[in-house]
TIRO-2110 file (N, C-alpha, C; in Angstrom, 1 decimal):
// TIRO-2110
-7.3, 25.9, -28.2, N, 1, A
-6.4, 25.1, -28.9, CA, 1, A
-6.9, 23.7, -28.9, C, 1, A
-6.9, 23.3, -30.5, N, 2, A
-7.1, 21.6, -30.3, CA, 2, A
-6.5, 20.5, -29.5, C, 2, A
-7.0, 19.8, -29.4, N, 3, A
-6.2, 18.7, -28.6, CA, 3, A
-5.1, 18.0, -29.5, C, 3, A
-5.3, 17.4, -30.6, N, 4, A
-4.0, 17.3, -31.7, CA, 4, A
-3.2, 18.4, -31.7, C, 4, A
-3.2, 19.7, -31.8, N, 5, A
-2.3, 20.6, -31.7, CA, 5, A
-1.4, 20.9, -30.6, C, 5, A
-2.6, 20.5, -29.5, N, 6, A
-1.9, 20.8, -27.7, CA, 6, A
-0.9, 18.9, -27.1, C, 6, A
-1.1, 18.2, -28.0, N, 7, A
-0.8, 16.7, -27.8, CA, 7, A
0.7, 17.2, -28.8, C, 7, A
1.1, 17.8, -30.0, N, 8, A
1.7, 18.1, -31.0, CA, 8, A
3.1, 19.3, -30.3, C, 8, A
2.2, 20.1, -29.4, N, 9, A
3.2, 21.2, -29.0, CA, 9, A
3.6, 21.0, -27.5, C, 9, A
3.0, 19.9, -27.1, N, 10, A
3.9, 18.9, -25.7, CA, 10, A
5.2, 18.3, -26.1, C, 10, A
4.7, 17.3, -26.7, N, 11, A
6.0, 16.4, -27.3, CA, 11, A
7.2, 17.0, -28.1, C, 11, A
6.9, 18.4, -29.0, N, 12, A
7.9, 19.6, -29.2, CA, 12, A
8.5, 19.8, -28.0, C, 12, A
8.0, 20.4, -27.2, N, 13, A
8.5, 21.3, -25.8, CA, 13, A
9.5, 20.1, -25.1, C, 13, A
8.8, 18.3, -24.7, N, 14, A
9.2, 17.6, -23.7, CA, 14, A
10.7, 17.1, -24.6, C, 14, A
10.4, 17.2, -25.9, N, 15, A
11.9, 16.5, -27.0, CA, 15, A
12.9, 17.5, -26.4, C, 15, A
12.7, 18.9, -26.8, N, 16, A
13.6, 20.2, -26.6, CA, 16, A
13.7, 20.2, -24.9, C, 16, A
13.1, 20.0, -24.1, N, 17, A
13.5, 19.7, -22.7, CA, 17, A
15.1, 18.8, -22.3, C, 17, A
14.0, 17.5, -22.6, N, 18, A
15.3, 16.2, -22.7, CA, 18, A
16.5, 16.5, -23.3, C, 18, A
15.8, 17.3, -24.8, N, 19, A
17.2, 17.2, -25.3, CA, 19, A
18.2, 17.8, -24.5, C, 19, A
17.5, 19.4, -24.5, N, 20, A
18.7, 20.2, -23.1, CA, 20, A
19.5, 19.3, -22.2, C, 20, A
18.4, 18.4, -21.3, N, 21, A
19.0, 18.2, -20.4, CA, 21, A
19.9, 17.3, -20.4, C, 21, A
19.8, 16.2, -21.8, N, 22, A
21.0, 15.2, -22.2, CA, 22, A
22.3, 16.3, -22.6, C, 22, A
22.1, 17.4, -23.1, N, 23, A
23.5, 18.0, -23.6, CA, 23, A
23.7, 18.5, -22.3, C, 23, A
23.2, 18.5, -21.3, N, 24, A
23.8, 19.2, -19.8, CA, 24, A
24.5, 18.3, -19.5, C, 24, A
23.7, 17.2, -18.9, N, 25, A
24.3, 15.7, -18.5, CA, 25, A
25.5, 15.4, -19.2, C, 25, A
25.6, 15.5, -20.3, N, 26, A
26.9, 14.9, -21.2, CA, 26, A
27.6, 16.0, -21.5, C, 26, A
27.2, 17.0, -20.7, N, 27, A
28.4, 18.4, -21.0, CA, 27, A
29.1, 19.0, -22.4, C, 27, A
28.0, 18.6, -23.0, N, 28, A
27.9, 18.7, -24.5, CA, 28, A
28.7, 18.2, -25.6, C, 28, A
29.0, 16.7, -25.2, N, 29, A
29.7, 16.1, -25.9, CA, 29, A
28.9, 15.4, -26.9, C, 29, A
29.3, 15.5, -28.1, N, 30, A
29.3, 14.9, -29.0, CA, 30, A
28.7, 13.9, -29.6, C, 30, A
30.2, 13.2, -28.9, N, 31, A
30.3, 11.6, -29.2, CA, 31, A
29.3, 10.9, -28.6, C, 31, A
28.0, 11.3, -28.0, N, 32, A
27.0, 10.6, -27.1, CA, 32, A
25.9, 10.5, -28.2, C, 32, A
25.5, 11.9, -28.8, N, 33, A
24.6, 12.0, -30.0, CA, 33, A
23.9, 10.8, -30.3, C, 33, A
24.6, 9.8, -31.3, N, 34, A
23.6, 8.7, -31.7, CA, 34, A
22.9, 8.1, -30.5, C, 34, A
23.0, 8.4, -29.3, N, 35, A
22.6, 7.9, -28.1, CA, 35, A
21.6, 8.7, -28.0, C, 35, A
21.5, 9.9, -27.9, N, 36, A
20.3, 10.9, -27.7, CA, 36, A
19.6, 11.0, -28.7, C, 36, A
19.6, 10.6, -30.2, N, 37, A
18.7, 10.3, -31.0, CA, 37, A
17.9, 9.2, -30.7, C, 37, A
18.2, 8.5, -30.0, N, 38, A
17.2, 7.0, -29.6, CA, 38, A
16.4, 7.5, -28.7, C, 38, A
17.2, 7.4, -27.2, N, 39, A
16.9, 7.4, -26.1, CA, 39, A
16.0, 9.0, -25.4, C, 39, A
16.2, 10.2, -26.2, N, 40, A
15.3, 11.3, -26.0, CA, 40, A
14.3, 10.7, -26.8, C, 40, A
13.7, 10.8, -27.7, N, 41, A
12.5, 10.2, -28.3, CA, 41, A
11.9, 9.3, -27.6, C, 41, A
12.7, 8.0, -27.1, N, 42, A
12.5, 6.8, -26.3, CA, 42, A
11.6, 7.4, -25.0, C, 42, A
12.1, 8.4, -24.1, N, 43, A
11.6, 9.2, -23.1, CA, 43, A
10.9, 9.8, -23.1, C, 43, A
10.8, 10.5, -24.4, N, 44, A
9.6, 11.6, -24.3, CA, 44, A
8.6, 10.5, -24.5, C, 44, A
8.4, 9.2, -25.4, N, 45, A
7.2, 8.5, -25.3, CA, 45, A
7.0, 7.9, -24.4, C, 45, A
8.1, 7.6, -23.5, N, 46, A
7.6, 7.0, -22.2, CA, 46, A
6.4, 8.2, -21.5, C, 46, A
7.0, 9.3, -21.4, N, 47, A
6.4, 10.6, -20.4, CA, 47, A
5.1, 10.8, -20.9, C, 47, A
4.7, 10.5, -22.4, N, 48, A
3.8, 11.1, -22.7, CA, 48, A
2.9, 9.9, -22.4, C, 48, A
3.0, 8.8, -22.7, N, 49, A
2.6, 7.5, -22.3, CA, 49, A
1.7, 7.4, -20.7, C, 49, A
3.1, 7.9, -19.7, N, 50, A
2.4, 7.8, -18.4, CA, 50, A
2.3, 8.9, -17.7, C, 50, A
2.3, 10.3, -18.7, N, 51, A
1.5, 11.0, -18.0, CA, 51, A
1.3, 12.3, -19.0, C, 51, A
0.3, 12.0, -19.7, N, 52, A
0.1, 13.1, -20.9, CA, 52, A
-0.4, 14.4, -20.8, C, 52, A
-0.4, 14.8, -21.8, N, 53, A
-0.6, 16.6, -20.9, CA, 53, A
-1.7, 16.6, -20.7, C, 53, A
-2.4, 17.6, -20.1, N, 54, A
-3.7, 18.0, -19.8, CA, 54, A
-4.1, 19.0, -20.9, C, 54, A
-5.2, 19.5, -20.7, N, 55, A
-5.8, 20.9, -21.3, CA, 55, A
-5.7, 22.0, -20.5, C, 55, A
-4.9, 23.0, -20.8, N, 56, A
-4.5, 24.3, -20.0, CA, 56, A
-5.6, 24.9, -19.8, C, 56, A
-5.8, 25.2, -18.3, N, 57, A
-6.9, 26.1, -17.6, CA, 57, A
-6.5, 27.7, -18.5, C, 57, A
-7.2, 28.2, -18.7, N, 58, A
-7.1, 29.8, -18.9, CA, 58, A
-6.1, 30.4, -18.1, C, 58, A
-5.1, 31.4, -17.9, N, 59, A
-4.7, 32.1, -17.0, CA, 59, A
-3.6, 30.9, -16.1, C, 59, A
-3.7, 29.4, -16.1, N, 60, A
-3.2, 28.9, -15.6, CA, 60, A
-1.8, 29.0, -15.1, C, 60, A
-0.6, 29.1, -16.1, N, 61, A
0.6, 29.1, -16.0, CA, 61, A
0.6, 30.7, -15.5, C, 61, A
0.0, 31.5, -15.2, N, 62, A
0.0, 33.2, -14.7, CA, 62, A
0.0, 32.5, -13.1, C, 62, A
-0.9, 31.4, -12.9, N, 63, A
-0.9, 31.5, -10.9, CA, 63, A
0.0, 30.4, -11.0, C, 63, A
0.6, 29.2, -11.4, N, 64, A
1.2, 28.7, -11.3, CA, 64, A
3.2, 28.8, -11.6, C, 64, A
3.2, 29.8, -11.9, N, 65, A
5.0, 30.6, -11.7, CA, 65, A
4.9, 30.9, -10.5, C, 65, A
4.0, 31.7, -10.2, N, 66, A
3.8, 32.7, -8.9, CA, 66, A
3.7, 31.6, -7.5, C, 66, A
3.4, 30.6, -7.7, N, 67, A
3.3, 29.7, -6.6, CA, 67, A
4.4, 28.6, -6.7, C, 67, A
4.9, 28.5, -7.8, N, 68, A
6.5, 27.6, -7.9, CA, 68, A
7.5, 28.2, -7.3, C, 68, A
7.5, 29.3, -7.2, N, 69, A
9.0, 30.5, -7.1, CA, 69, A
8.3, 30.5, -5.2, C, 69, A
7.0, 30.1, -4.5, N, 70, A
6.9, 30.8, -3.6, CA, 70, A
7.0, 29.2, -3.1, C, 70, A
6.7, 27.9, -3.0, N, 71, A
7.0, 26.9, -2.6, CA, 71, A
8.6, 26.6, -2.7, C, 71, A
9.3, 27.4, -3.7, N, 72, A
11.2, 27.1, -3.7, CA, 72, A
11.2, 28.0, -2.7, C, 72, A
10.5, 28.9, -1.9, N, 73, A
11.4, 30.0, -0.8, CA, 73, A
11.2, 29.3, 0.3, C, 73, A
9.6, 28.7, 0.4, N, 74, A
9.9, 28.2, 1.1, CA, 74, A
10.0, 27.1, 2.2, C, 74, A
10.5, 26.0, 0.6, N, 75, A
11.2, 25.3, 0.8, CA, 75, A
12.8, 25.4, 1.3, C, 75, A
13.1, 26.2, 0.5, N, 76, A
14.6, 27.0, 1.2, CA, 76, A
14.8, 27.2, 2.4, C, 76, A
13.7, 27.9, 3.1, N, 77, A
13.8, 28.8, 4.2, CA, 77, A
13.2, 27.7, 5.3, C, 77, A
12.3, 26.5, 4.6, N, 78, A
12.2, 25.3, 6.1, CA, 78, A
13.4, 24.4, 6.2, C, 78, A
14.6, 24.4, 5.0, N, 79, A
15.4, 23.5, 4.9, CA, 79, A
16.6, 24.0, 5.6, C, 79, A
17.1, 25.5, 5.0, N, 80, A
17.8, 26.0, 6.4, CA, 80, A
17.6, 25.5, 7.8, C, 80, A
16.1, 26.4, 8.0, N, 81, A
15.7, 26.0, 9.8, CA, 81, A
15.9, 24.9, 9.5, C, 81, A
15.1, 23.8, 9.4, N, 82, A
15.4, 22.5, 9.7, CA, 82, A
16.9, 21.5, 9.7, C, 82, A
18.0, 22.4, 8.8, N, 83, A
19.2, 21.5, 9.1, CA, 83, A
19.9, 22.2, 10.5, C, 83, A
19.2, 23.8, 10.7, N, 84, A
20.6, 24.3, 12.2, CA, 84, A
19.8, 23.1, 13.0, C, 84, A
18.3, 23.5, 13.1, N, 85, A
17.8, 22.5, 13.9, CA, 85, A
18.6, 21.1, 14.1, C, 85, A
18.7, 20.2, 13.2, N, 86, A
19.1, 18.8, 13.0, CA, 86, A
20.8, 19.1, 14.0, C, 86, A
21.2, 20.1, 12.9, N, 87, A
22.9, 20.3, 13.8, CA, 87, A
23.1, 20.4, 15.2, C, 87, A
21.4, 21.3, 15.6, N, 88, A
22.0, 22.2, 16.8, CA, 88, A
21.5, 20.5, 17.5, C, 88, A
20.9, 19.4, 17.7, N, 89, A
20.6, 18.4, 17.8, CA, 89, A
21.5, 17.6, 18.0, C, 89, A
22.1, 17.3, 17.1, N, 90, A
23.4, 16.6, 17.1, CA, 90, A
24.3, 16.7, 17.6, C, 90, A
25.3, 18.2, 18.1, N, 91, A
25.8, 18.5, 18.4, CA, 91, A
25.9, 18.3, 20.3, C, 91, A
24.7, 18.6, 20.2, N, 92, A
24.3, 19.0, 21.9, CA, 92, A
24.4, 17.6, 22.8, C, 92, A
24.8, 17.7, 23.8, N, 93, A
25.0, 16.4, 24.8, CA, 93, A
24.0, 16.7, 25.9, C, 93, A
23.2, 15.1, 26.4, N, 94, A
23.3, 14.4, 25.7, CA, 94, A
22.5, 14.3, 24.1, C, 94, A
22.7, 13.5, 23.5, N, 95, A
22.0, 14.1, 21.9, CA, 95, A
20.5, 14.2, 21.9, C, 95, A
19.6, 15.4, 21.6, N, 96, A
18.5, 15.6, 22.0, CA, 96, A
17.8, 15.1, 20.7, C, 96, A
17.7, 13.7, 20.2, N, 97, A
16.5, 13.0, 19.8, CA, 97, A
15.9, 11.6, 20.0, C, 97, A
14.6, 12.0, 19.7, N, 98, A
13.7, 11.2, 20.5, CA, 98, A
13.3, 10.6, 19.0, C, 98, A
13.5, 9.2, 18.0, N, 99, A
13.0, 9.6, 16.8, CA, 99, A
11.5, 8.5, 16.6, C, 99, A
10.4, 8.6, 16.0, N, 100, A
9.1, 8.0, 16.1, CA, 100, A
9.1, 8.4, 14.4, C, 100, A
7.9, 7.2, 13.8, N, 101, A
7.2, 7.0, 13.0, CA, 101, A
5.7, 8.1, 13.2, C, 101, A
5.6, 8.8, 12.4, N, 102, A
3.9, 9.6, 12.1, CA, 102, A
3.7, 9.0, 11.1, C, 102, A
2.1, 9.5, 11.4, N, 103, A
1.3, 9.1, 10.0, CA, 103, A
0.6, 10.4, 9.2, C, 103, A
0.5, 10.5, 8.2, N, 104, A
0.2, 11.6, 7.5, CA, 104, A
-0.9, 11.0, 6.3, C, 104, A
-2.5, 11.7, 6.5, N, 105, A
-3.6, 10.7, 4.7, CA, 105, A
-2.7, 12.1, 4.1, C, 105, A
-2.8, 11.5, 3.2, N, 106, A
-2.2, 12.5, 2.1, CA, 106, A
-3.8, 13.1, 1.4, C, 106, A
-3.9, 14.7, 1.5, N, 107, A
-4.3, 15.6, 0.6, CA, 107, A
-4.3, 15.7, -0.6, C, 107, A
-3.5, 15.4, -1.3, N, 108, A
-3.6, 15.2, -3.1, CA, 108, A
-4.0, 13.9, -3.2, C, 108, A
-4.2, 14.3, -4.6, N, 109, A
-5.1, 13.2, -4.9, CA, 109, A
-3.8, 12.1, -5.4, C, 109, A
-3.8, 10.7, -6.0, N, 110, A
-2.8, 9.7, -6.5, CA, 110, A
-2.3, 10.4, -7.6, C, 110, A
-0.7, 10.2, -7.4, N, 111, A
-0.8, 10.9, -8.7, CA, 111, A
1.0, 11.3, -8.8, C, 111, A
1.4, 12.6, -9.6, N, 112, A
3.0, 12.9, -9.4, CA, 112, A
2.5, 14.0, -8.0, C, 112, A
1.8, 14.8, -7.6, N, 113, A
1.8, 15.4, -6.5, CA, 113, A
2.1, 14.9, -5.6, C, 113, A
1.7, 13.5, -5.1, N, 114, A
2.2, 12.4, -4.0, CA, 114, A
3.5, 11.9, -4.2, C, 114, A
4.2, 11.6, -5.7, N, 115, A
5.1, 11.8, -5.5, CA, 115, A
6.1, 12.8, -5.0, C, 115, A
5.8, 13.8, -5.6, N, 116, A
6.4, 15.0, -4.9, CA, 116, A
6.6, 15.0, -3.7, C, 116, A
5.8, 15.3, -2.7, N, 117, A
5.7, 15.0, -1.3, CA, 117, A
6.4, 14.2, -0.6, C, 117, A
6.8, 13.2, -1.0, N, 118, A
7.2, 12.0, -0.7, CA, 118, A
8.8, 12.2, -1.0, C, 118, A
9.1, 12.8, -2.3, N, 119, A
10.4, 13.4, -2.1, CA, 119, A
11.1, 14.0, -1.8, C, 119, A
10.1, 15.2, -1.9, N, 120, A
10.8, 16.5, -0.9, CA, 120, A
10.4, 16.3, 0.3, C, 120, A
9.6, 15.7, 1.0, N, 121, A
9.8, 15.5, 2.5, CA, 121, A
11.1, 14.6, 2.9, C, 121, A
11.5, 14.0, 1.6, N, 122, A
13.1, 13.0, 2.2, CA, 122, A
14.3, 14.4, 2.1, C, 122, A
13.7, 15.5, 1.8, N, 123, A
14.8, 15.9, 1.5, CA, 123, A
14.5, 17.3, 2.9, C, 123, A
13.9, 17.3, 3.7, N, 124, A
13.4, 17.7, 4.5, CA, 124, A
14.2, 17.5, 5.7, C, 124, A
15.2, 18.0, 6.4, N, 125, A
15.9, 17.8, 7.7, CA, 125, A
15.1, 17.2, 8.9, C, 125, A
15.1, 16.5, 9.3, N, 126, A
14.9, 15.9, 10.5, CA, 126, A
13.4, 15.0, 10.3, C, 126, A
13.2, 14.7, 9.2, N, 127, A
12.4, 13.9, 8.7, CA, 127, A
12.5, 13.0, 7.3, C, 127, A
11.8, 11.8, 7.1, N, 128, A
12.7, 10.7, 6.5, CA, 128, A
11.2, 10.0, 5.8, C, 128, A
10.4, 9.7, 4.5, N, 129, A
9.7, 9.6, 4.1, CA, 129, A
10.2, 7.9, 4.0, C, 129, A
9.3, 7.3, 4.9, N, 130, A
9.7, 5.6, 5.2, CA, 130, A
9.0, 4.6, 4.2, C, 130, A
7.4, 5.1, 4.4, N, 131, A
6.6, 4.3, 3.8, CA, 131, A
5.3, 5.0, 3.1, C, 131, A
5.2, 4.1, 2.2, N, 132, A
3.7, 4.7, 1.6, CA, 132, A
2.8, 3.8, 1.8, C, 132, A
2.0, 4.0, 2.2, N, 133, A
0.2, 3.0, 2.5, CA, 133, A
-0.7, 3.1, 1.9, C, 133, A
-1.5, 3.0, 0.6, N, 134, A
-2.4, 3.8, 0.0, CA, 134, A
-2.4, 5.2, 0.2, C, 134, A
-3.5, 5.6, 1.2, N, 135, A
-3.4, 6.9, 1.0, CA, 135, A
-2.8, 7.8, 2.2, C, 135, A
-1.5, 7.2, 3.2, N, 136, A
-1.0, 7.1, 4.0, CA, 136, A
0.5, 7.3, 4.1, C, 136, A
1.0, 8.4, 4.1, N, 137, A
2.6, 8.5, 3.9, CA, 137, A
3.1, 8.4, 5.7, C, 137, A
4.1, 6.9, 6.0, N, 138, A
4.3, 7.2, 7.3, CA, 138, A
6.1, 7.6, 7.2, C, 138, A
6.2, 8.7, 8.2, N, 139, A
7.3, 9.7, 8.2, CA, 139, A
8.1, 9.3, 9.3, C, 139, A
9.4, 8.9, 9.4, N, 140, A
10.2, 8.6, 10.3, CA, 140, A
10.8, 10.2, 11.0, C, 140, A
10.4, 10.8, 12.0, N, 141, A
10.6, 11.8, 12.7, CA, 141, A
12.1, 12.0, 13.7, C, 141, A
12.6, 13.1, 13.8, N, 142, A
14.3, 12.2, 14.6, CA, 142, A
13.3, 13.2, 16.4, C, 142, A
12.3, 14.0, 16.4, N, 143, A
11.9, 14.0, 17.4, CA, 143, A
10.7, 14.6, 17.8, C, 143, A
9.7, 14.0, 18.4, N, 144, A
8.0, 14.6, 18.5, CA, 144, A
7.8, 15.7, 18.9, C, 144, A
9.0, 16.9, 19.4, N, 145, A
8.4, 18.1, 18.7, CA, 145, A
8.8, 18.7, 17.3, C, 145, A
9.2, 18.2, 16.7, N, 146, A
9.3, 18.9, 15.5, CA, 146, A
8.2, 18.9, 14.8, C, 146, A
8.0, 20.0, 14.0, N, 147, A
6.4, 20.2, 13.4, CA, 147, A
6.2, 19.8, 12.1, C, 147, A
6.7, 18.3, 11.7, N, 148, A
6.7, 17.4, 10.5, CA, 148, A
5.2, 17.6, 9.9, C, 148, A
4.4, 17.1, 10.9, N, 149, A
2.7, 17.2, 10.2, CA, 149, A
2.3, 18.7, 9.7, C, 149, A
2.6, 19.3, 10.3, N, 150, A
2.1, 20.8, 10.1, CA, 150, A
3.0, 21.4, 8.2, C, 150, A
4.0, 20.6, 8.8, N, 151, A
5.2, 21.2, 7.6, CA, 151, A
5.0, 20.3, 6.1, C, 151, A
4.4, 18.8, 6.2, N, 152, A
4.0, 18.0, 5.3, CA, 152, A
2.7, 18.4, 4.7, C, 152, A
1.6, 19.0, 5.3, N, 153, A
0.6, 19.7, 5.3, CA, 153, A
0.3, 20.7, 4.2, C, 153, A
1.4, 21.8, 4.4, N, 154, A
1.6, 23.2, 4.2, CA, 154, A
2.5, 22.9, 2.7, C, 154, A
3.1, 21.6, 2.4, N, 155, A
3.9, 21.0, 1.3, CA, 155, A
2.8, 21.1, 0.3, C, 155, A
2.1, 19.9, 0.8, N, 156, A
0.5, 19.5, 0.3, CA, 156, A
-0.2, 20.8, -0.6, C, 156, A
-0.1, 21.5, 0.4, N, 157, A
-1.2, 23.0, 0.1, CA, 157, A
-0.2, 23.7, -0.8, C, 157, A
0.9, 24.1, -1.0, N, 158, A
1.3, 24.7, -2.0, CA, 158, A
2.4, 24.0, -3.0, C, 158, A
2.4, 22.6, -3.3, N, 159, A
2.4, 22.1, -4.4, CA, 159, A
1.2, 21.7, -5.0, C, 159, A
-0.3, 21.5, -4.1, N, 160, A
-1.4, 21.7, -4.7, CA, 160, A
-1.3, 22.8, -6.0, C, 160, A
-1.4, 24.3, -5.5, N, 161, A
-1.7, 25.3, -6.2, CA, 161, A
-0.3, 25.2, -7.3, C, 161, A
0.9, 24.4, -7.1, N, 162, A
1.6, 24.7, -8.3, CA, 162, A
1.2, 23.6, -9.5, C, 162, A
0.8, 22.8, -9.1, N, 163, A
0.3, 21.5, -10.0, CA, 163, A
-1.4, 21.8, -10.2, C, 163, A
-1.7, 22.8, -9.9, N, 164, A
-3.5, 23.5, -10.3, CA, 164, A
-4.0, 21.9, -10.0, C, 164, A
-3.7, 21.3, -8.5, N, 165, A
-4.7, 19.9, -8.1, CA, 165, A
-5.7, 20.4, -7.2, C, 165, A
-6.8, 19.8, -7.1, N, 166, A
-7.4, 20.2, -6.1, CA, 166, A
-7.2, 19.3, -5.1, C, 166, A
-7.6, 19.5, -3.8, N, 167, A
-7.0, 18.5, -2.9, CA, 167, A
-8.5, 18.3, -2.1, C, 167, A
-7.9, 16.9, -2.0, N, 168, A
-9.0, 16.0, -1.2, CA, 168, A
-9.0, 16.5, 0.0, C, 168, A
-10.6, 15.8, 0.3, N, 169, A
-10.9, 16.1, 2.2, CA, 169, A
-10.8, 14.9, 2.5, C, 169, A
END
């Protein structure tokens, strides 16, 4: 595929995205319309602006479903454990945390992957995404054994393969 054609069938797809998600947001009212004629347009050139498409690897989107659907399990299944964790913590007398600052170089490269990480580790029970340092994310911990590094790590490694990044040494 050309690159005018692949630059052509982004901005289709990212209009028809937005749009959906402004008729979700506004519960499919209406009366918003002349608003979403500006402001989707407006966004899609922001998006495309600061972060334009790439050129699809071969086969790409075949390994990357397969590793989206397997980063949501198990993100699911560390956010369970990690909220009984947090509860069984709080609950308990006297309250068993000890909370410290880690440091973590971040594995991906600059980019939305780092964002990523940075998000869903706030969304991560018993850990708290405080600061970013260059290439340095430091994590507010609620106690030094919990296995934040290992679990920020393992983030890294399979939002790598869903965002086809390669990750730094």
């Amino acid at each position: 595929m050309n690159r005018r054609l692949g630059m052509a069938l982004a901005v289709v797809l990212r209009l028809l995205l937005f749009g959906l998600l402004w008729w979700l947001l506004t519960e499919g009212d209406t009366s918003t319309l002349r608003y979403a004629v500006v402001v989707v347009p407006l966004a899609v050139a922001a998006g495309v602006a600061t972060l334009p498409p790439r050129t699809p690897r071969p086969g790409g989107w075949a390994r990357r479903i397969p590793a989206a659907v397997g980063l949501f399990g198990w993100f699911l299944q560390r956010s369970f454990v990690g909220g009984w964790d947090v509860a069984r913590r709080a609950i308990s007398r006297p309250v068993n945390v000890d909370p410290l600052f880690v440091e973590h170089r971040f594995g991906l490269p600059p980019g939305p992957g780092r964002v990523f990480v940075v998000d869903l580790m706030n969304l991560m029970p018993g850990s708290l995404s405080a600061r970013v340092d260059g290439d340095v994310l430091w994590l507010h911990v609620l106690h030094p054994e919990l296995p934040v590094l290992d679990q920020v790590r393992e983030l890294e490694r399979r939002l790598a393969k869903v965002l086809d990044t390669p990750m730094e040494t």
